[in-house]
PyMOL Python script that loads the backbone (N, CA, C, O; Angstrom):
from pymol import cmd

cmd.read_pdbstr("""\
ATOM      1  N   UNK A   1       0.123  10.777  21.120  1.00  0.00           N
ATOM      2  CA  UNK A   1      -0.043  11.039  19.696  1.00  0.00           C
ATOM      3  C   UNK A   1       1.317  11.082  18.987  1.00  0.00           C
ATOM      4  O   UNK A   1       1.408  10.717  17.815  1.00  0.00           O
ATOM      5  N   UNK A   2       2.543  11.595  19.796  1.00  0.00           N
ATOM      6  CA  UNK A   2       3.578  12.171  19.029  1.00  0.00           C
ATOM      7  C   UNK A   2       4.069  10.582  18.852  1.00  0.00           C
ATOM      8  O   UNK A   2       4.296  10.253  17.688  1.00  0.00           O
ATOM      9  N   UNK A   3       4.296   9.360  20.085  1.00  0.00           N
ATOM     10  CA  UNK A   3       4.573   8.225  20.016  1.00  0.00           C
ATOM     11  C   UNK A   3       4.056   7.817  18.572  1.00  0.00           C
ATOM     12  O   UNK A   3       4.683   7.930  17.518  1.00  0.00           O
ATOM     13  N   UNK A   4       2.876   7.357  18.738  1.00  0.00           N
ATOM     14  CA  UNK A   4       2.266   6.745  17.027  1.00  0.00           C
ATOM     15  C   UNK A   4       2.781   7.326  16.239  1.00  0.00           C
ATOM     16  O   UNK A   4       3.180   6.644  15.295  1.00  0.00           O
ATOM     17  N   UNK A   5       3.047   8.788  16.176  1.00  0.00           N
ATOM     18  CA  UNK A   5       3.715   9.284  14.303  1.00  0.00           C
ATOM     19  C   UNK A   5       4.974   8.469  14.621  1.00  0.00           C
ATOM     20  O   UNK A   5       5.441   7.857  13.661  1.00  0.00           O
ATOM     21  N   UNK A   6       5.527   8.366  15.649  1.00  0.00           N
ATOM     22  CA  UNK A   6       7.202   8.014  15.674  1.00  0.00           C
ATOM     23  C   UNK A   6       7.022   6.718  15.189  1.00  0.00           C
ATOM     24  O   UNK A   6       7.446   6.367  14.087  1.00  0.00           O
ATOM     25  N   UNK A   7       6.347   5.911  16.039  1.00  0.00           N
ATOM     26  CA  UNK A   7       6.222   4.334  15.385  1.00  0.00           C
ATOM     27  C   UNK A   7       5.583   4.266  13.787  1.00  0.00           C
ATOM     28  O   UNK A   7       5.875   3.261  13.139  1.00  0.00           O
ATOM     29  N   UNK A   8       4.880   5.118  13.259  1.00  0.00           N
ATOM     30  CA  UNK A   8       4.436   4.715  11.856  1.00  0.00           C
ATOM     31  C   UNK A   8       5.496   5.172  10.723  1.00  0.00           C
ATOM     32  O   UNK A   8       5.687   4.738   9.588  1.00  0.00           O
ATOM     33  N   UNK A   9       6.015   6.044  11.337  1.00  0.00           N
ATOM     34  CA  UNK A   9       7.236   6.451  10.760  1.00  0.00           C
ATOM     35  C   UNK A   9       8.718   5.994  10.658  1.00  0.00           C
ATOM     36  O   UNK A   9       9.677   6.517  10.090  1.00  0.00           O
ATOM     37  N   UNK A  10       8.586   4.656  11.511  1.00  0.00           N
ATOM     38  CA  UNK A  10       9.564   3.656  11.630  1.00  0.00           C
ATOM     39  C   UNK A  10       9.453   2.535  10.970  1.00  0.00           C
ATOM     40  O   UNK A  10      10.394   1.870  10.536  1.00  0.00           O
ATOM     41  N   UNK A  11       8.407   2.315  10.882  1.00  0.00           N
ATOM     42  CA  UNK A  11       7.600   0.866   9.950  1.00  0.00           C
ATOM     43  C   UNK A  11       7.239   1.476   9.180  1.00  0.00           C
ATOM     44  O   UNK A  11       6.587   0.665   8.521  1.00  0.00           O
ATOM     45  N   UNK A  12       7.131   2.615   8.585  1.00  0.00           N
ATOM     46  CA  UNK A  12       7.322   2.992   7.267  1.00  0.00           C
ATOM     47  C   UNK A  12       8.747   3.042   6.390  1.00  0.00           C
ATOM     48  O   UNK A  12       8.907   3.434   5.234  1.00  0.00           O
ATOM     49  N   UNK A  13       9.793   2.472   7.401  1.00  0.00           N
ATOM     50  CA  UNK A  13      10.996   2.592   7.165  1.00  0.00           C
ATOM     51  C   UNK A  13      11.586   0.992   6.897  1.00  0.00           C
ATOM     52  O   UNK A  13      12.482   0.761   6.085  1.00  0.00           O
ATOM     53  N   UNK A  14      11.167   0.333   7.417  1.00  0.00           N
ATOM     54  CA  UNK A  14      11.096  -0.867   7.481  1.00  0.00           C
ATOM     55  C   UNK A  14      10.487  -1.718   5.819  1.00  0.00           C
ATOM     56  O   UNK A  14       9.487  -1.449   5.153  1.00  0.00           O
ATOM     57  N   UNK A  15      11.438  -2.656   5.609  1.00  0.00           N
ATOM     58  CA  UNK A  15      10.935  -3.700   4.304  1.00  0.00           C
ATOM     59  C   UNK A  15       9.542  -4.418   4.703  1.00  0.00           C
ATOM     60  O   UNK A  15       8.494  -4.147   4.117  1.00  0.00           O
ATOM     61  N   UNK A  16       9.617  -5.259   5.641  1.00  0.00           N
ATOM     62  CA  UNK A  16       8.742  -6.015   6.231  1.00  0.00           C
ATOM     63  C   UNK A  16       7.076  -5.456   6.158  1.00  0.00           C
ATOM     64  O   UNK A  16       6.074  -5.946   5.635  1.00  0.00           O
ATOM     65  N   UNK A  17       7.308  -4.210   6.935  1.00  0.00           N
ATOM     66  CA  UNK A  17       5.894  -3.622   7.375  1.00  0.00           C
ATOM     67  C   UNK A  17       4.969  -3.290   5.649  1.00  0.00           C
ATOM     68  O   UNK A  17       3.763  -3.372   5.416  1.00  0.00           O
ATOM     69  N   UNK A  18       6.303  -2.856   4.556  1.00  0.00           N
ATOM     70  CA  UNK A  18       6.007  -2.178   3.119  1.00  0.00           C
ATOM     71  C   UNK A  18       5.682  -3.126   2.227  1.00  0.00           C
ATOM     72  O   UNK A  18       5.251  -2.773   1.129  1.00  0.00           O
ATOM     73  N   UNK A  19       5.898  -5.102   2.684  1.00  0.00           N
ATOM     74  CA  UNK A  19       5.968  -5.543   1.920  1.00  0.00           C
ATOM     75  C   UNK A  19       4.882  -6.425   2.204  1.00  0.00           C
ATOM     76  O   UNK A  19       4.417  -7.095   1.282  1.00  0.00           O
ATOM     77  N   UNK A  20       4.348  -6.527   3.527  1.00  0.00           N
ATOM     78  CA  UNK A  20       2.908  -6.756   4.000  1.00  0.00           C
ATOM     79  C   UNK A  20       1.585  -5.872   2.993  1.00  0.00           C
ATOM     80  O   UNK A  20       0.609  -6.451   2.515  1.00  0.00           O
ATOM     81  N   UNK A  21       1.876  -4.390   2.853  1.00  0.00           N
ATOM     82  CA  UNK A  21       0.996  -3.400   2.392  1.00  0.00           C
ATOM     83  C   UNK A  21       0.716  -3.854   1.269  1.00  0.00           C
ATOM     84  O   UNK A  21      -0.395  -4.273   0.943  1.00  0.00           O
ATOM     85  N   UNK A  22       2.173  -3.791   0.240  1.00  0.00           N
ATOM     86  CA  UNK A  22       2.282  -3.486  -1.243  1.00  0.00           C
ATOM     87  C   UNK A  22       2.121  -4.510  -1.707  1.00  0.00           C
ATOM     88  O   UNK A  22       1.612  -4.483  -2.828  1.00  0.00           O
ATOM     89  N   UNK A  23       2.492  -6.052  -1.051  1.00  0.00           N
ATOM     90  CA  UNK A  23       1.690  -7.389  -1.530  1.00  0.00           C
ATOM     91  C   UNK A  23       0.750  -8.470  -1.114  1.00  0.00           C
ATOM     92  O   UNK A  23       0.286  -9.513  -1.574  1.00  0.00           O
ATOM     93  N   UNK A  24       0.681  -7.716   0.011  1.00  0.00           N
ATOM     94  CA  UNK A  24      -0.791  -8.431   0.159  1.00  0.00           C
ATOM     95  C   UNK A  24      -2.000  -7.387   0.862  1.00  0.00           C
ATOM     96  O   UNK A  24      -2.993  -7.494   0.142  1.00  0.00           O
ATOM     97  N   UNK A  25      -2.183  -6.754   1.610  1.00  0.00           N
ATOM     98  CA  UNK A  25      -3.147  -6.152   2.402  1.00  0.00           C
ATOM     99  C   UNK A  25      -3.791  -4.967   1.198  1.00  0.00           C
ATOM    100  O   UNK A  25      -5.010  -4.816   1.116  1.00  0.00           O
ATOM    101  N   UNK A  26      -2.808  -4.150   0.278  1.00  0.00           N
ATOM    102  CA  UNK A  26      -3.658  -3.787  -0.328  1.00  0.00           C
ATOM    103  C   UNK A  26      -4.301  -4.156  -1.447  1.00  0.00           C
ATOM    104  O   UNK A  26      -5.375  -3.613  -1.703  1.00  0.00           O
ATOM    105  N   UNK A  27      -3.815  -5.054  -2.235  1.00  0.00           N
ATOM    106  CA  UNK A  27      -4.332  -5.751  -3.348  1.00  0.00           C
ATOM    107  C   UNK A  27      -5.503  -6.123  -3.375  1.00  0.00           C
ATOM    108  O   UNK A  27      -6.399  -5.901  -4.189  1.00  0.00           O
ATOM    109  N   UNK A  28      -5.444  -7.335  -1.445  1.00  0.00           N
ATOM    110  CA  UNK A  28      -6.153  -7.722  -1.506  1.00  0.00           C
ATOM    111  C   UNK A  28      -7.552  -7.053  -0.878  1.00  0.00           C
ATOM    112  O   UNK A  28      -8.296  -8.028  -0.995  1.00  0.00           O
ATOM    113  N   UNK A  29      -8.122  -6.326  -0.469  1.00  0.00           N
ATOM    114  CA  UNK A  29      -8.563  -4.621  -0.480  1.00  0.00           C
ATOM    115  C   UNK A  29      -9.117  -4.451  -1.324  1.00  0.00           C
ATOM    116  O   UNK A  29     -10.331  -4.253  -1.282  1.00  0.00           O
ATOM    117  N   UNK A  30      -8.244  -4.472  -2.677  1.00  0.00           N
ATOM    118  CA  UNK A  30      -8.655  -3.556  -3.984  1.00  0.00           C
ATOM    119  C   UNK A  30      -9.589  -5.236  -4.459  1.00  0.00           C
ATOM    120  O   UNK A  30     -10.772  -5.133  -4.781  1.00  0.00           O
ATOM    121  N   UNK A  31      -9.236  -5.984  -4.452  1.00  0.00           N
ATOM    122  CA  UNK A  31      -9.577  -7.086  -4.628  1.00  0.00           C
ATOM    123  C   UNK A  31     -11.104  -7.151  -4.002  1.00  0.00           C
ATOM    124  O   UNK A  31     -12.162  -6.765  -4.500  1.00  0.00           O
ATOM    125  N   UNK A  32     -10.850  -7.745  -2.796  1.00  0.00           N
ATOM    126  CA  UNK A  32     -12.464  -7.602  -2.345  1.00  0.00           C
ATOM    127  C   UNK A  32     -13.425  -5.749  -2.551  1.00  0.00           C
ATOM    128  O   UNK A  32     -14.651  -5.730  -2.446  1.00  0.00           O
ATOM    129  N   UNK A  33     -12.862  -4.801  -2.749  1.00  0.00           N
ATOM    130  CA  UNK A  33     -13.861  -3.943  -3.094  1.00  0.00           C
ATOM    131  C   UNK A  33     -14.162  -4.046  -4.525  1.00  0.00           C
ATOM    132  O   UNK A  33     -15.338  -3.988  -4.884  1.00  0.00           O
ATOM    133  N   UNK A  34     -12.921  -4.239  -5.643  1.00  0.00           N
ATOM    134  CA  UNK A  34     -13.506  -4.689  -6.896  1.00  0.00           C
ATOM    135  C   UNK A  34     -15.123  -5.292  -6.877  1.00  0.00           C
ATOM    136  O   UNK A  34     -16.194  -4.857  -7.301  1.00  0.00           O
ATOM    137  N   UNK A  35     -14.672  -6.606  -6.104  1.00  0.00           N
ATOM    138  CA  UNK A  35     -16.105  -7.274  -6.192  1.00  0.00           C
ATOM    139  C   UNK A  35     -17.330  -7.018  -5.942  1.00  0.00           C
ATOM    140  O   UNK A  35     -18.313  -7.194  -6.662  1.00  0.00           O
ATOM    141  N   UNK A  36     -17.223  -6.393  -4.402  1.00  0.00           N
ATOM    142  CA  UNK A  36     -18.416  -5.601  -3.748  1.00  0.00           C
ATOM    143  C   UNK A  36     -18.750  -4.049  -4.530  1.00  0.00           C
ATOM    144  O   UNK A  36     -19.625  -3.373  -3.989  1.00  0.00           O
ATOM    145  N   UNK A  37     -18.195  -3.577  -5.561  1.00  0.00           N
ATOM    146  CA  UNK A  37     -18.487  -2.521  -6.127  1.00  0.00           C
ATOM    147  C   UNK A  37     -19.305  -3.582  -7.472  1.00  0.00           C
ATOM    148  O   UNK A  37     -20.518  -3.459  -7.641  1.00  0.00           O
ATOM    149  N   UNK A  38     -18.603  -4.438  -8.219  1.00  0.00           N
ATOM    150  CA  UNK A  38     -19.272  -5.444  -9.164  1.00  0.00           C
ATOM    151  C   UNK A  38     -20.538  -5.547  -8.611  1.00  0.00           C
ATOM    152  O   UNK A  38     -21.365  -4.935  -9.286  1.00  0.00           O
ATOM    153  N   UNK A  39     -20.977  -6.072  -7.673  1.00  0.00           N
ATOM    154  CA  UNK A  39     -22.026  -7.079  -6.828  1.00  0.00           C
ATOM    155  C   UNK A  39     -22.955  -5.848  -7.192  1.00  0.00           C
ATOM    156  O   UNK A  39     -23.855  -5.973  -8.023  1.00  0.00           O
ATOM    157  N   UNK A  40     -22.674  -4.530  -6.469  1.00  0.00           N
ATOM    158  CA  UNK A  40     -23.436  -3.285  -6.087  1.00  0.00           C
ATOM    159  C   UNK A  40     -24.210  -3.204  -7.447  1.00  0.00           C
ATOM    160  O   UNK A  40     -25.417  -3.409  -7.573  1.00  0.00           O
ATOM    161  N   UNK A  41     -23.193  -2.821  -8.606  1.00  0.00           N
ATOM    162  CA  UNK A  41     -23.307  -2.459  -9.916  1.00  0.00           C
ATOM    163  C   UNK A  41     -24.869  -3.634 -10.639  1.00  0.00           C
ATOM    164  O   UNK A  41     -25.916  -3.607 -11.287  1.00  0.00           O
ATOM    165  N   UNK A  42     -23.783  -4.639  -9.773  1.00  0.00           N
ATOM    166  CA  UNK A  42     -25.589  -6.179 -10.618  1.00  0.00           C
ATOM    167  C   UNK A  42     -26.607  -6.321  -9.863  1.00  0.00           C
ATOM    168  O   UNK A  42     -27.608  -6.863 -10.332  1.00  0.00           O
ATOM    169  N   UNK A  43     -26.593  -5.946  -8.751  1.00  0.00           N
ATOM    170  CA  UNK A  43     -27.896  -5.441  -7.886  1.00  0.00           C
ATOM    171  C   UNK A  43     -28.581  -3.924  -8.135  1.00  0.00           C
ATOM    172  O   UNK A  43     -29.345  -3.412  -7.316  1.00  0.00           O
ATOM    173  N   UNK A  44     -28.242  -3.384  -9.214  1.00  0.00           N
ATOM    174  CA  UNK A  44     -28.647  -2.303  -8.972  1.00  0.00           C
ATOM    175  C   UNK A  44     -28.391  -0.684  -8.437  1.00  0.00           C
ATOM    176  O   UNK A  44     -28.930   0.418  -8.546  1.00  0.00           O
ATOM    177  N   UNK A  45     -27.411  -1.198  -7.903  1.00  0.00           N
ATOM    178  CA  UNK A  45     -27.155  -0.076  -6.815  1.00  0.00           C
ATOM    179  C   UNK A  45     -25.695   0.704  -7.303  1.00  0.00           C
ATOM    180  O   UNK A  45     -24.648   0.803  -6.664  1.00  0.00           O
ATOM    181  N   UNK A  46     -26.059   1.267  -8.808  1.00  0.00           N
ATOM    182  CA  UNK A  46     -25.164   1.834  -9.697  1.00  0.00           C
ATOM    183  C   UNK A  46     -24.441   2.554  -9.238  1.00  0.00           C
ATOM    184  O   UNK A  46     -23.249   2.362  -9.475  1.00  0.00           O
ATOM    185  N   UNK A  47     -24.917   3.935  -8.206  1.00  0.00           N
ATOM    186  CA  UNK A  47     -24.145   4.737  -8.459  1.00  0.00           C
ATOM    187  C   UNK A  47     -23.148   4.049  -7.133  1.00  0.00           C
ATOM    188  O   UNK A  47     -22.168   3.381  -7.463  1.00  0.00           O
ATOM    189  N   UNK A  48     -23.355   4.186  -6.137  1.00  0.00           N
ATOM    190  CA  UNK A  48     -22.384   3.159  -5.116  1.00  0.00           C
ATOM    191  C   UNK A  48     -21.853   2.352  -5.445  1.00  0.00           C
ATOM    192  O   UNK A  48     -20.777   2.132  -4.890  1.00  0.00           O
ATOM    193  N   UNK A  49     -22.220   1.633  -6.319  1.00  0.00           N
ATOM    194  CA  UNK A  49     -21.411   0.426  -6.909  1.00  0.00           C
ATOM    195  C   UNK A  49     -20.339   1.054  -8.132  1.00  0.00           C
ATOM    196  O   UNK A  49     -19.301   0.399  -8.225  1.00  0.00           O
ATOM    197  N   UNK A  50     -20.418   1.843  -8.765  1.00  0.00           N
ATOM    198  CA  UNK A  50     -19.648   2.749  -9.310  1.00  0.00           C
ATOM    199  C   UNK A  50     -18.432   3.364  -8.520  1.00  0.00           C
ATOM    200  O   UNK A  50     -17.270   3.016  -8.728  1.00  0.00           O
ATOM    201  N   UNK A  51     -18.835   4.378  -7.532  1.00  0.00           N
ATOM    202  CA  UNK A  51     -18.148   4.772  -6.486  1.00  0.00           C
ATOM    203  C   UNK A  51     -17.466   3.961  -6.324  1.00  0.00           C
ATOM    204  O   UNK A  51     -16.375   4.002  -6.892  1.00  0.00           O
ATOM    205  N   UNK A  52     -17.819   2.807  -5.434  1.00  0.00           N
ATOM    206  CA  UNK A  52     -17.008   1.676  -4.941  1.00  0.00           C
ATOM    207  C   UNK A  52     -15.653   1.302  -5.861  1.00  0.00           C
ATOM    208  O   UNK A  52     -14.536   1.122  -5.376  1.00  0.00           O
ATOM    209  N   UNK A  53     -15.915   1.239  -7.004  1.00  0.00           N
ATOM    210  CA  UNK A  53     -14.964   0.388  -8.274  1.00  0.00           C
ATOM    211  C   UNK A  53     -14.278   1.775  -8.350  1.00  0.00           C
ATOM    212  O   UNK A  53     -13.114   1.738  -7.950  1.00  0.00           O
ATOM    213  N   UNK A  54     -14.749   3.102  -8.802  1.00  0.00           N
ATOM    214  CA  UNK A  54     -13.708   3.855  -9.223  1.00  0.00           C
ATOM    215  C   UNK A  54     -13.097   5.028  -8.080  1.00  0.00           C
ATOM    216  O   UNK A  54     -12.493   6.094  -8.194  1.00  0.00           O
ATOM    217  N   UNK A  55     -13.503   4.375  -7.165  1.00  0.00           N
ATOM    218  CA  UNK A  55     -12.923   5.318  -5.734  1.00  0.00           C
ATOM    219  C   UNK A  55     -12.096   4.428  -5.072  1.00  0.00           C
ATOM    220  O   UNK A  55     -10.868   4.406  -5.003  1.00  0.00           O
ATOM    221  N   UNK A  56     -12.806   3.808  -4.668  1.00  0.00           N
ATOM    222  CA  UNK A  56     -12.156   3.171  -3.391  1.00  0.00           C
ATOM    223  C   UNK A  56     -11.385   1.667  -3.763  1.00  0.00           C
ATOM    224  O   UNK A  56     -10.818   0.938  -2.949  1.00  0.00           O
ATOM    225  N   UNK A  57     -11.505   1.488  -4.901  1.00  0.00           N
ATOM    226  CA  UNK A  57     -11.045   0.188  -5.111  1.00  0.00           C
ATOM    227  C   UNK A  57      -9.388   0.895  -5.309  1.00  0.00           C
ATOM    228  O   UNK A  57      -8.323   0.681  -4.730  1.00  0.00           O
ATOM    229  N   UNK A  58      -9.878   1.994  -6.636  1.00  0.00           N
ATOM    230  CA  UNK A  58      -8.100   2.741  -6.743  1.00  0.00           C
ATOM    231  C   UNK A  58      -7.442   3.301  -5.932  1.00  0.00           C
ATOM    232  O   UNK A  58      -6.246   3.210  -6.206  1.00  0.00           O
ATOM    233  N   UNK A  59      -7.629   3.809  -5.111  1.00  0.00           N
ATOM    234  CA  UNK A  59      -7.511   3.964  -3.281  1.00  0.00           C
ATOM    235  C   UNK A  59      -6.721   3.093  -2.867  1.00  0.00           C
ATOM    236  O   UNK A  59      -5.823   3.526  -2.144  1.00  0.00           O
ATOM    237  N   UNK A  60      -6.731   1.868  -3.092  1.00  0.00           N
ATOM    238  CA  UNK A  60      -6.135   0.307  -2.707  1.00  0.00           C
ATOM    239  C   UNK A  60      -5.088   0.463  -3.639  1.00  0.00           C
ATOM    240  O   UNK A  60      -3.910   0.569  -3.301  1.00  0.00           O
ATOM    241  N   UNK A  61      -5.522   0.480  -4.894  1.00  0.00           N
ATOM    242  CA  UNK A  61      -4.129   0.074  -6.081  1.00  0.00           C
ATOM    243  C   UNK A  61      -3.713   0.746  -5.911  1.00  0.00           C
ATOM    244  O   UNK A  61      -2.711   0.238  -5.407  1.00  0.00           O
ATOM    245  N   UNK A  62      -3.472   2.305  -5.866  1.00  0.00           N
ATOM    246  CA  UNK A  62      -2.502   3.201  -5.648  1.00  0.00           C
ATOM    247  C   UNK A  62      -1.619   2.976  -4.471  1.00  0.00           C
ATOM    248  O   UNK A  62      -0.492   2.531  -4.690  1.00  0.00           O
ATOM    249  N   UNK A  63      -1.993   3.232  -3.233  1.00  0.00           N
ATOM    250  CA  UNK A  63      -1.471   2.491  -2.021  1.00  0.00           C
ATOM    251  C   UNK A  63      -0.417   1.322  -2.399  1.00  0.00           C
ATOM    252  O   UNK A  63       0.787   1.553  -2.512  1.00  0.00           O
ATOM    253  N   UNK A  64      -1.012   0.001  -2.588  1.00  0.00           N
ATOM    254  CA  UNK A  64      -0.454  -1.006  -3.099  1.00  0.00           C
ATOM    255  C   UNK A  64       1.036  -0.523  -4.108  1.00  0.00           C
ATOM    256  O   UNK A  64       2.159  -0.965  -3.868  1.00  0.00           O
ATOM    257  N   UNK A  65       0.821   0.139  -4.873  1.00  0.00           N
ATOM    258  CA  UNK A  65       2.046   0.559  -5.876  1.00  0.00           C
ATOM    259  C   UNK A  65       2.685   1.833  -4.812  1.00  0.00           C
ATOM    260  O   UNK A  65       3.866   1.995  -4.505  1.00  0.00           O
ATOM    261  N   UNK A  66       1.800   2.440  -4.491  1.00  0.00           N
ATOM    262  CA  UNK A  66       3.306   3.583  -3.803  1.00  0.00           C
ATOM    263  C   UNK A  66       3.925   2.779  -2.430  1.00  0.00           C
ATOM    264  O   UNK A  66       4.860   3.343  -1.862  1.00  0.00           O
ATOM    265  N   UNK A  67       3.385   1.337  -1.813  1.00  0.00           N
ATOM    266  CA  UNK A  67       4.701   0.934  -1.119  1.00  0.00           C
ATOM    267  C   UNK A  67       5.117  -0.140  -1.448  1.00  0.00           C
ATOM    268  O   UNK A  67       5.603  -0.953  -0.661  1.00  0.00           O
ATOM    269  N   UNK A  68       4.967  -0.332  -2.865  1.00  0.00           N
ATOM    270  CA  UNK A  68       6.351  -1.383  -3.234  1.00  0.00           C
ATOM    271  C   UNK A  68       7.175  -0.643  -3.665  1.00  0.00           C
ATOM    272  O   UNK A  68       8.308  -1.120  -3.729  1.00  0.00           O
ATOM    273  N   UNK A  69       6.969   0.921  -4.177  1.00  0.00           N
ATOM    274  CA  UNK A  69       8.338   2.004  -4.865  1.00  0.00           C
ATOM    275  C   UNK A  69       9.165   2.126  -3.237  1.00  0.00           C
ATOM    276  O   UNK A  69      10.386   2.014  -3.127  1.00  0.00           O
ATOM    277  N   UNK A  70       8.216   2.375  -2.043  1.00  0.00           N
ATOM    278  CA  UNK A  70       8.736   2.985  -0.929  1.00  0.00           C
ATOM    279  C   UNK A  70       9.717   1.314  -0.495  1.00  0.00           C
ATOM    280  O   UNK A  70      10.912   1.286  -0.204  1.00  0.00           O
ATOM    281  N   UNK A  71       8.965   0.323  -0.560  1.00  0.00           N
ATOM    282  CA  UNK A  71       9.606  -0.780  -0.255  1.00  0.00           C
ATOM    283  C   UNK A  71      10.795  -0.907  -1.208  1.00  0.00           C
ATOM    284  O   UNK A  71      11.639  -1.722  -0.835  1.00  0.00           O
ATOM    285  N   UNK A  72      10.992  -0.400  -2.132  1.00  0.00           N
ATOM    286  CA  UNK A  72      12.459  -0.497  -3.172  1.00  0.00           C
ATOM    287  C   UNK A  72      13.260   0.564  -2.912  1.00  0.00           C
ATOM    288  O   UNK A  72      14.441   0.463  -3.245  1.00  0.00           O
ATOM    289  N   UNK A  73      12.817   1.741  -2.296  1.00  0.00           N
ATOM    290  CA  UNK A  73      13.563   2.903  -1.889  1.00  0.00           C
ATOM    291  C   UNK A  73      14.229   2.000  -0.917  1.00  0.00           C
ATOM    292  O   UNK A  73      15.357   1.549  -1.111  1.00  0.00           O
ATOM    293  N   UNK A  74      13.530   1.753   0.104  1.00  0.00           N
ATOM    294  CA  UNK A  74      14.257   1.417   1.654  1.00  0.00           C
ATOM    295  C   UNK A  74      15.309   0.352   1.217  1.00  0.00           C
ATOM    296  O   UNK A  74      16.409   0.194   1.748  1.00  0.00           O
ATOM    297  N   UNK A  75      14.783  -0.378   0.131  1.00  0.00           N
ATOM    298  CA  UNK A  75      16.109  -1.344  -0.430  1.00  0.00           C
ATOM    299  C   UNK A  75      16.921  -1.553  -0.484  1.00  0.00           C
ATOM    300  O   UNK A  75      17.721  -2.313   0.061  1.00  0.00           O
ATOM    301  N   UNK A  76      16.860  -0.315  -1.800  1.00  0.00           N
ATOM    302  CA  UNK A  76      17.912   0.407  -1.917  1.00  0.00           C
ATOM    303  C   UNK A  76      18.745   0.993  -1.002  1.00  0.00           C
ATOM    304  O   UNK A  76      19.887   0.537  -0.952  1.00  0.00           O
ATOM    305  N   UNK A  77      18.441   1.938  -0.228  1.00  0.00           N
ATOM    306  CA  UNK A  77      18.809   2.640   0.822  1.00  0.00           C
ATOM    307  C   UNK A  77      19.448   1.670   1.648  1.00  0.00           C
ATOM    308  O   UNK A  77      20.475   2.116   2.159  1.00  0.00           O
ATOM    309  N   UNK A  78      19.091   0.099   2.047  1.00  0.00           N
ATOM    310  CA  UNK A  78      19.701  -0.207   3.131  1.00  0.00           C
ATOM    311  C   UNK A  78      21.276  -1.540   2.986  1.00  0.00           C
ATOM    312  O   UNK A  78      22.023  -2.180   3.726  1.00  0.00           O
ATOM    313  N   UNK A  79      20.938  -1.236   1.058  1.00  0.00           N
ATOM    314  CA  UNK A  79      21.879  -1.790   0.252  1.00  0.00           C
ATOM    315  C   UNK A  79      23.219  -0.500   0.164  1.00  0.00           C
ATOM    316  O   UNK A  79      24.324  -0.929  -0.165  1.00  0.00           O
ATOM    317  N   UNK A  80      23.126   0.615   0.377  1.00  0.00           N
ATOM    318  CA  UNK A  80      24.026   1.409  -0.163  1.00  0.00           C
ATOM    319  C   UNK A  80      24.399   1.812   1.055  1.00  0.00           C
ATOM    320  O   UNK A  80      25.145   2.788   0.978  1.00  0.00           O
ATOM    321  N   UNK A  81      24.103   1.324   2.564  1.00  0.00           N
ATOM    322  CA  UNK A  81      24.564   1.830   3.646  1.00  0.00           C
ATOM    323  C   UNK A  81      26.182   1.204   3.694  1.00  0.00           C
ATOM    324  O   UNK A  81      27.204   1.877   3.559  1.00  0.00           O
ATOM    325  N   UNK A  82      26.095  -0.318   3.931  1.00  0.00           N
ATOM    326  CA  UNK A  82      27.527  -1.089   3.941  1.00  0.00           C
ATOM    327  C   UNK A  82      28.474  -0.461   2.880  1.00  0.00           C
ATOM    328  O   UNK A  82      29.568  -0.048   3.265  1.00  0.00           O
ATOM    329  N   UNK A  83      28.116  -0.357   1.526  1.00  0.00           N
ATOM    330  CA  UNK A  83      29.055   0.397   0.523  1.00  0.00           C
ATOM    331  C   UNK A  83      29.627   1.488   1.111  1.00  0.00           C
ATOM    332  O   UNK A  83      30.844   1.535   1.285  1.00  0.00           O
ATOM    333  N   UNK A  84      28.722   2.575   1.516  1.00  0.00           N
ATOM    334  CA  UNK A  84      29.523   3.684   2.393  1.00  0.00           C
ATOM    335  C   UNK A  84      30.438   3.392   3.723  1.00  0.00           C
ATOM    336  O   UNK A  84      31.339   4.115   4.147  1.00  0.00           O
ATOM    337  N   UNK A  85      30.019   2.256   4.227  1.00  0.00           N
ATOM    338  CA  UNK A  85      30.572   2.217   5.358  1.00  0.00           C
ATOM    339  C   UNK A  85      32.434   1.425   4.570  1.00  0.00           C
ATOM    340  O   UNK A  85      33.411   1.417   5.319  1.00  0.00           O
ATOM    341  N   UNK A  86      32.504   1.121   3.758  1.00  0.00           N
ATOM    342  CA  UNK A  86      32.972   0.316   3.767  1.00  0.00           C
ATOM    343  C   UNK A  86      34.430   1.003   2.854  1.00  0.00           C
ATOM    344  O   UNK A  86      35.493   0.408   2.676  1.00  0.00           O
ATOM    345  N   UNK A  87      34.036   2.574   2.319  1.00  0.00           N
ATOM    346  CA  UNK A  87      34.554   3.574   1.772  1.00  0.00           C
ATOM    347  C   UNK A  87      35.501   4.192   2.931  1.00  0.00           C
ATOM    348  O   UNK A  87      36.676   4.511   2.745  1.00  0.00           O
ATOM    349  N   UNK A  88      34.894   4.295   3.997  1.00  0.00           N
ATOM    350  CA  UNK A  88      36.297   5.065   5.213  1.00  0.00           C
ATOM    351  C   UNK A  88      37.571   4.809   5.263  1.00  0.00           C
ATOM    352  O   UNK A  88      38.285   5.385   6.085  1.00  0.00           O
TER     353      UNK A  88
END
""", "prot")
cmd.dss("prot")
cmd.show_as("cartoon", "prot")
cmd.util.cbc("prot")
cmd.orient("prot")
């Protein structure tokens, strides 16, 4: 268990892993539940189909936006390492 926090907590550190999340995996997420909450909503099936669109779809967009900020932190962060190093 303690392994996995270490590894998610490393690729949470990582550009690559943040830039998989924040431009494509969750969008596209929010994307296909958009629809399947739509679909729910024109079949009938209001209140789930409701749910769907205003739960779980923003669930995705939020996600999506907090790791492109985390993906611009680490950016940043791995832009201002050489500057320091380079201060000694």
């Amino acid at each position: 268990m303690n392994d996995l926090k270490t590894a998610l907590k490393a690729a949470l550190n990582r550009q690559e892993p943040l830039f998989l999340l924040g431009y494509m995996l969750f969008p596209l997420l929010a994307l296909i539940c958009a629809a399947l909450g739509l679909w729910m909503v024109l079949t009938d099936q209001t209140v789930g189909g409701l749910i769907v669109l205003l739960v779980v779809t923003q669930v995705f967009a939020v996600g999506a936006i907090w790791a492109i900020g985390r993906r611009r932190r680490v950016m940043e962060a791995e832009q201002a390492e050489p500057e320091r190093g380079t201060e000694d």
